[in-house]
N, C-alpha and C positions, 0 to 999 in steps of 0.2 A: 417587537410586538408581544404581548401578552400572553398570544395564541401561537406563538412559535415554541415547537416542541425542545430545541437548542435552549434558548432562553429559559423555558423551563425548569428544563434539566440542572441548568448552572444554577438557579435559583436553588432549587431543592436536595440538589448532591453534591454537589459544588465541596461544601464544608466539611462532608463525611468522606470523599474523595481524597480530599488534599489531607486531613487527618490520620487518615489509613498510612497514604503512600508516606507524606515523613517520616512516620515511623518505621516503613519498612525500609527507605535508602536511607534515611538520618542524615539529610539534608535539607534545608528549606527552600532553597533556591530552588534547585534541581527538580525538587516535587514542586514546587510551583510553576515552574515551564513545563512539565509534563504533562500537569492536568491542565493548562492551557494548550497545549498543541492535543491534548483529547480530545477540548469542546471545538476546536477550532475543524478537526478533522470528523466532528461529528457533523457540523453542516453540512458539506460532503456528500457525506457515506447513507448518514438519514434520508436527504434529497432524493439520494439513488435508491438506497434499498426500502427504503419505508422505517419507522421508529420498531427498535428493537422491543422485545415483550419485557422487556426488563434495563430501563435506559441507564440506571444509577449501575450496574453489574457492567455494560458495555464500557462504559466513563471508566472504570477502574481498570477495569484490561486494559483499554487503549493505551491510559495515563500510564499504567506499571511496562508496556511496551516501549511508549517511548522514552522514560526513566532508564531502559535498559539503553536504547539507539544512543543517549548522550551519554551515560556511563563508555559506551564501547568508545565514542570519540575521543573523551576527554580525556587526553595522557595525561593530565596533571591531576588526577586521581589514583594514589597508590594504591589502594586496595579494589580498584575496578574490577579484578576477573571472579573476588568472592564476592561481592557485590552485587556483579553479575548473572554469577551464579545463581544465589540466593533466588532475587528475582525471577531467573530463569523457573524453579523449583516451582517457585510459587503461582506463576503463571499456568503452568503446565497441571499443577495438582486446583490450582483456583483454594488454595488455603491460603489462611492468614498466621502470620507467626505467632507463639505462644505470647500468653501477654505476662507481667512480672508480677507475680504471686505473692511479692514482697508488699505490692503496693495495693490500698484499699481500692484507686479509680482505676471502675472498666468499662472505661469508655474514653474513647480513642480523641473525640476531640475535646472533650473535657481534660484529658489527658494532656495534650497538646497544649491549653488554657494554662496551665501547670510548667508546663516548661516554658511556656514563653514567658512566663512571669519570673523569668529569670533574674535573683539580686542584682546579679552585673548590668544590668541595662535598668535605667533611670526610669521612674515607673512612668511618664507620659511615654515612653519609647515601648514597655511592655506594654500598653495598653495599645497604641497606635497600632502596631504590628499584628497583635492578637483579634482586633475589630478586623484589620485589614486580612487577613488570612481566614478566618474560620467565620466573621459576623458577615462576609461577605460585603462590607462596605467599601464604599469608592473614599480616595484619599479625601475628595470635597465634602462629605459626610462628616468624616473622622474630625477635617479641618473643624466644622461648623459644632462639634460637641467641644471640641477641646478651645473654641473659638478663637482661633490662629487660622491666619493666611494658605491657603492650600500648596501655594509653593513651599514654605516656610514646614506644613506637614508633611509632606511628598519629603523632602528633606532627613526627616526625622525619622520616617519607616526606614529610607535606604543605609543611614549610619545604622540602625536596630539593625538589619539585617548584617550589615559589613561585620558590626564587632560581633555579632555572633559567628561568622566566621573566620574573623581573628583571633577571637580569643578562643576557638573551639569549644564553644560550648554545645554539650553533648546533648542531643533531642532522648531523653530518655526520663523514665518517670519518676519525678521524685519520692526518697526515702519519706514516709508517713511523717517523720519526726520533721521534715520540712515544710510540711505541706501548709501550717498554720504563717510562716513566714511571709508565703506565696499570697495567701488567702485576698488583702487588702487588693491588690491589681487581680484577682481574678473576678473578685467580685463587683469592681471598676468596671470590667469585660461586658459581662453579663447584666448589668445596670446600662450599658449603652446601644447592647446590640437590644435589649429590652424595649427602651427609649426610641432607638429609630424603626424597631419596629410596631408603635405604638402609635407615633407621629411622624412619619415618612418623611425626610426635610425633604424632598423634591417627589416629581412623578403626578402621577394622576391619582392616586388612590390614597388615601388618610392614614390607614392603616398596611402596615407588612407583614400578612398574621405569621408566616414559614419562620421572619426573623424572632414574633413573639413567641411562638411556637418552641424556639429553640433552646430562647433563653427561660423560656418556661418548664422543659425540659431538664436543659442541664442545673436549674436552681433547683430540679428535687434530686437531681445527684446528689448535690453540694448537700442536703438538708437529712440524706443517709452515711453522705461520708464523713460530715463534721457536724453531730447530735448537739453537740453543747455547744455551739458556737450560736450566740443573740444574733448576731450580721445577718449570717446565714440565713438562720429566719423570719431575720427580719426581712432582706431584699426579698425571698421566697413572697413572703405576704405580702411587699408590696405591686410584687407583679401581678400576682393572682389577681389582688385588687381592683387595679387597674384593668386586667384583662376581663375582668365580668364584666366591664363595659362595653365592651369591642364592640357589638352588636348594633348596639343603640347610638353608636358614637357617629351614624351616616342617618339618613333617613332611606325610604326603598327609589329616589331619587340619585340617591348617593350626596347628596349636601349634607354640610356637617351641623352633628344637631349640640348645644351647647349643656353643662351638665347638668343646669336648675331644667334644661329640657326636656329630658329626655323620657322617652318608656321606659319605664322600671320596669315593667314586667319582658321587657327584654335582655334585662340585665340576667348574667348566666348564674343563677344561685348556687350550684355548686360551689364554683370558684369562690365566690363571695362567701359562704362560709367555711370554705378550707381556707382562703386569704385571713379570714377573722380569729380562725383559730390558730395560723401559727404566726400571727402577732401578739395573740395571747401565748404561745407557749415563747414568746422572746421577749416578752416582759417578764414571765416567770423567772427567767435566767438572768436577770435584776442584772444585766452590764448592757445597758441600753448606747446605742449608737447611731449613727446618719441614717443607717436603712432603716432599722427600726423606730425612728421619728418620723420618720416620711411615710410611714405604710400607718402610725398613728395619725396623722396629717390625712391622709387621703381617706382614713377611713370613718373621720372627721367632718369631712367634704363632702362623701356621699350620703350622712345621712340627711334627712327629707329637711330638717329644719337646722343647718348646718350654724355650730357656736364659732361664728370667723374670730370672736376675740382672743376664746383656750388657741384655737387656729395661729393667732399672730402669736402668743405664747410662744408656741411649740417652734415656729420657727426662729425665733429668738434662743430656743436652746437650741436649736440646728445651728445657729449662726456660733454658736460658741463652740461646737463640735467641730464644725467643718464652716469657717469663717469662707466666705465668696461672694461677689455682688450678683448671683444669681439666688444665689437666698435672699439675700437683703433684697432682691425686688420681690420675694414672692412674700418677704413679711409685708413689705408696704403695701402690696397687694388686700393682704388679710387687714392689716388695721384701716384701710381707707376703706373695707367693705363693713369691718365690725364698728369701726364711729363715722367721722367725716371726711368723705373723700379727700377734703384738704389735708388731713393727716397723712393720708396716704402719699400725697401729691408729695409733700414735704417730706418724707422717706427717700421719695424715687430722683427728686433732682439732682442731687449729686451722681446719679448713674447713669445720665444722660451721657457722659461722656463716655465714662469707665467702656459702658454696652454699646456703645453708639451702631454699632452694624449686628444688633443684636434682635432680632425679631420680636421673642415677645416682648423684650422691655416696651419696644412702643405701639403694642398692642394694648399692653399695660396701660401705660399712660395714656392712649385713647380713651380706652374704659374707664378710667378714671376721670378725665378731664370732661368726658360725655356726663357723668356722674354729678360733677360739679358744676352742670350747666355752659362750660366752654365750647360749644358748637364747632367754633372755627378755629379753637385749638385740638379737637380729637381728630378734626378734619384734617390738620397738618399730619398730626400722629398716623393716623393712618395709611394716610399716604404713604408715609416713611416704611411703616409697615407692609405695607403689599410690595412695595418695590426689594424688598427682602423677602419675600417670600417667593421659595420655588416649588412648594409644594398647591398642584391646581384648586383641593376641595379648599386649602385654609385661602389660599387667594380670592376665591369665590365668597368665601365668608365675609372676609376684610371687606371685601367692595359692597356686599348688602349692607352691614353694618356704617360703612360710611354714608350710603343713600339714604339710610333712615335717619339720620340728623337731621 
């Protein structure tokens, strides 16, 4: 439930939690069982005592406690007693270890983003793992961005996880002179946890704002630690962008309002002109890329009389940047709005298959085929569409939208 102070909690410290502790046992496994038997033994203990004045502070003790109880068990840890130790130190003083002075990031699970973007693991595997660990995402989540089968994801975290402990790779921060390597999967990261928390795939609520929140955060890390990097500020602006909508993206019903609809004057103008400006300072930096088209793209969109033709443009150089049939639907999208739906229509057929359990594509093609006066084909589309959707405000949308044909 929503209003459970447990749930809460995991939502909101969950990721600062398990960021900490890796670092401090430089394990991932191990810190991930620990700060799961924390929130587990916070139902508990909260039930009993009442919620602590300080829940994310209790989460860590517990979690560093029981990181020490399976340290003590597991002989097949050679260095368990200074391990232990350490821990023990740390618990008792409530300090955190010095951090490496070598390295510009300080911040623990930005930090973390960084190492798990490790070369040795294939980058859908560094991304999977990094959502799954710090974005707070369910494997079903992850499945439905990388749009693969949830067994088939489930899969793919647990080899990420194995060969990092085969091949020992060290949880530790990398040398600056690496950091540029890393860059492409971390900012994969933070574009997804971005993403699901902008558009919720499941749940009752539209938005995630703690997940938008985060990635909103850690991209003005990213925007101090790498100055001349166009990505950087590019994905930076495209969040922002987005997120000056949050507000307006529900009505005070909570139904979702669509973006020719919305209150502008609910829109957050702050954001919107920091999003604006550091799309313009990653144009400046004249080496334009995927993020930086897409926050041009969006900032496109929102204005009041939007050019869907430069629109279809620009995704057509996205498609050459970063070729995918999730671009290709979102050009066909733009030229069936900038000429005739049937152009559009004519785009999107061949993706019928490619997306076939892919939500918006036939949402897309609803709106499209609504467009082109096919009544009793947006009808099928949508259908198709809601029974893909697990998220309740877009299901609610789908269904009025198909009543008004």
């Amino acid at each position: 439930m929503s209003d459970d102070p447990v749930a809460h909690a995991f939502r909101e410290e969950r990721a600062i939690v398990l960021a900490t502790l890796i670092r401090q046992v430089g394990d991932f496994q191990l810190a991930e069982d620990a700060v799961q038997d924390a929130f587990e033994a916070a139902v508990t203990v909260w039930r009993r005592d009442g919620i602590p004045a300080n829940p994310g502070a209790w989460i860590t003790t517990a979690a560093r406690r029981r990181a020490i109880d399976r340290l003590r068990r597991d002989q097949s840890v050679l260095d368990r007693a200074e391990r232990v130790a350490e821990l023990m130190r740390l618990d008792a003083q409530h300090e955190e270890p010095a951090t490496d002075d070598e390295s510009a990031i300080a911040d623990d699970r930005l930090r973390l983003i960084f190492t798990c973007c490790h070369p040795a693991l294939e980058m859908p595997a560094r991304v999977a793992l990094t959502l799954r660990a710090l974005g707070g995402l369910t494997t079903g989540e992850i499945a439905r961005a990388f749009l693969v089968a949830e067994p088939a994801m489930g899969k793919r975290i647990v080899r990420a996880k194995r060969k990092i402990a085969d091949a020992h790779i060290p949880y530790r921060v990398p040398d600056d002179e690496e950091l540029p390597s890393r860059l492409r999967g971390v900012l994969r990261v933070l574009y997804l946890i971005f993403n699901e928390g902008y558009a919720a795939a499941e749940g009752d609520r539209l938005v995630r704002g703690e997940l938008c929140d985060e990635a909103l955060r850690l991209g003005d890390l990213l925007v101090l630690l790498m100055p001349d990097d166009a990505e950087v500020w590019g994905l930076s602006a495209l969040m922002l962008l987005h997120d000056a909508r949050r507000d307006a993206r529900v009505d005070e019903a909570g139904r979702y309002v669509a973006l020719d609809d919305q209150d502008r004057s609910r829109w957050n103008e702050d954001r919107l002109r920091e999003g604006l400006a550091r799309l313009d300072r990653a144009v400046r930096l004249r080496r334009p890329g995927e993020y930086q088209l897409q926050a041009a793209i969006t900032a496109l969109q929102m204005e009041a009389d939007a050019d869907w033709g430069q629109i279809a443009e620009l995704y057509g150089a996205l498609a050459t940047l970063n070729p995918s049939p999730v671009v290709e639907l979102n050009r066909a999208v733009a030229v069936g709005l900038a000429a005739e739906p049937a152009a559009g229509l004519e785009l999107l057929a061949p993706l019928l298959d490619v997306l076939e359990d892919y939500q918006p594509l036939h949402t897309a093609h609803a709106e499209l085929l609504s467009r082109a006066g096919d009544a009793e084909g947006a009808a099928r589309a949508y259908e198709r569409a809601i029974a893909l959707t697990a998220n309740a405000v877009e299901r609610e949308e789908l269904e009025r939208r198909r009543a008004r044909l």
